[in-house]
C-alpha positions, 0 to 999 in steps of 0.5 A: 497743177496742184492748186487746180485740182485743189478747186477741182475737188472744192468743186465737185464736193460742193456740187455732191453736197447741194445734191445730196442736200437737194435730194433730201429736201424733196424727200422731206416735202414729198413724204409730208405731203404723202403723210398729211392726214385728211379728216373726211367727214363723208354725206349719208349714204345708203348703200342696196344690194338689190340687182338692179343697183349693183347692175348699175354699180357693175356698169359703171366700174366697168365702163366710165369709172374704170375701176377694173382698168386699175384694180383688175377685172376681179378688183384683186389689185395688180401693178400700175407702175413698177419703175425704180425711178418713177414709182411703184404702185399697186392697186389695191385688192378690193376683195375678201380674200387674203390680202384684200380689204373687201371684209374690213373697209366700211361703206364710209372707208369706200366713199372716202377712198373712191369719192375723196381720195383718202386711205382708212389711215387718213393718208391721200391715196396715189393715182386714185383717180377722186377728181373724177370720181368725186363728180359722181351722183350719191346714188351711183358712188353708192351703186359701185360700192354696193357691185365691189362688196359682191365680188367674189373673194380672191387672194392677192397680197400686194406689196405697199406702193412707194414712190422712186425718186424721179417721181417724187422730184417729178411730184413736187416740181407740180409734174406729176399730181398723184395726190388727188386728194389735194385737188378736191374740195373735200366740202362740196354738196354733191348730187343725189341722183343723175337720170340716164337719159340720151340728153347733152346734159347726161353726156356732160355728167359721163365725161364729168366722170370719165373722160376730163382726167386725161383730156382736161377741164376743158377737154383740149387735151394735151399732156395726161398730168396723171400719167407717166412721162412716155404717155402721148397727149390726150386729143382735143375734143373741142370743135378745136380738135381733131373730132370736130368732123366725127359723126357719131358713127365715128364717135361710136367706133372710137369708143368701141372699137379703138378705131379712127375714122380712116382706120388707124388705131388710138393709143392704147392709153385711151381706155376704149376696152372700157368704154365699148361698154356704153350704151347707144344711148350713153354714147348718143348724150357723150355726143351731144354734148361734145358737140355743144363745146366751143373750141378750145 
């Protein structure tokens, strides 16, 4: 008896010990991603302040860019996730006010941040969204930066974002990406300028943007890699999908309206308090080319 219990304890000491071991080894892998430096040369940018160019700048953080879903509709930050387990990450305040970094980040801290992904300090931003983002014309990253620097001043300090150890075992099992800055390819030429035309190819730059991040590269949706756990699959937009047989009625009513053909409800993940501020026309391009895509 005294032997078994003898092994017993070799036993669950052994077990404690390759915990602890296991559990310091994600750490270590996690926090140096988390701390890898990135030296972003960003292109020349010009950066208006005329109205029509923070009109546009509005209208995309607005709708597609979703940058009020995150950072609130005032861009003075707010949580994302708070969960000991997972993580917890606050969006930044955007703006001027305390707490903000609206009066201290240049035009190129805002492009390498929105475009590429990366902190002032060169550190990878969590949850930032540039995989998307870095598919934006120059003309409407400069658009945007230009509608964030009008906002008005608001006092908001946020506490530093940190990951729990769920999500950092999550992240470095690949289950849970949020350093899109490993994703993107730092060096790639980027458009100048997309014309906003009701055309399947302006479509195809819209969801390049705003939608590919939850429905994938392919848009067959499937498991939100950004997202949390508890998150459902984003639908198949493909002809393979669901909304083969929408029309664009329907199209129209589910980016407005968060409303299904037969009147039931998408999940509330699906951003569609964003996207009911889309044009006809933008939705009409969105349409066109969803119904060019093979099935997937």
């Amino acid at each position: 008896m005294k032997r078994w219990l003898k092994w017993t304890g070799y036993a669950v000491g052994g077990m404690a010990g390759v915990l602890v071991l296991t559990a310091a080894a994600v750490y270590a892998f996690s926090e140096a991603r988390y701390r890898r430096q990135y030296t972003i040369t960003p292109s020349a940018l010009t950066i208006l302040s005329d109205s029509a160019t923070v009109a546009r700048g509005e209208h995309l953080a607005t709708s597609l860019g979703a940058c009020v879903d995150c950072h609130g509709d005032n861009l003075a930050g707010r949580p994302v996730i708070e969960d000991p387990a997972l993580g917890n990450i606050y969006a930044t305040n955007l703006t001027r006010g305390k707490g903000g970094i609206g009066g201290t980040l240049t035009d190129v801290g805002f492009q390498r941040a929105i475009r590429h992904g990366v902190a002032p300090d060169g550190r990878p931003l969590k949850v930032m969204p540039s995989s998307e983002y870095v598919n934006l014309s120059d003309a409407d990253l400069a658009a945007i930066i230009a509608y964030v620097k009008t906002r008005p001043p608001v006092d908001n300090v946020l506490p530093a974002s940190s990951m729990g150890p769920v999500g950092r075992a999550l992240f470095v099992a690949g289950k849970l990406p949020v350093l899109h800055a490993e994703r993107i390819d730092h060096d790639r030429r980027h458009v100048t300028s997309v014309t906003p035309t009701p055309t399947a190819g302006y479509g195809a730059y819209l969801i390049a943007v705003g939608c590919k991040g939850c429905h994938g590269p392919s848009l067959a949706g499937g498991k939100i890699i950004d997202g949390p756990p508890n998150w459902p699959p984003a639908a198949n937009l493909t002809s393979a999908g669901p909304t083969k047989d929408y029309s664009e009625e329907d199209m129209k009513r589910v980016l407005r309206q968060g409303k299904r053909p037969n009147g039931t409800s998408v999940n509330g993940v699906m951003p569609w308090r964003l996207t009911k501020n889309l044009s006809d026309d933008e939705i009409h391009a969105i349409y066109l080319y969803l119904r060019r895509l093979p099935p997937a």
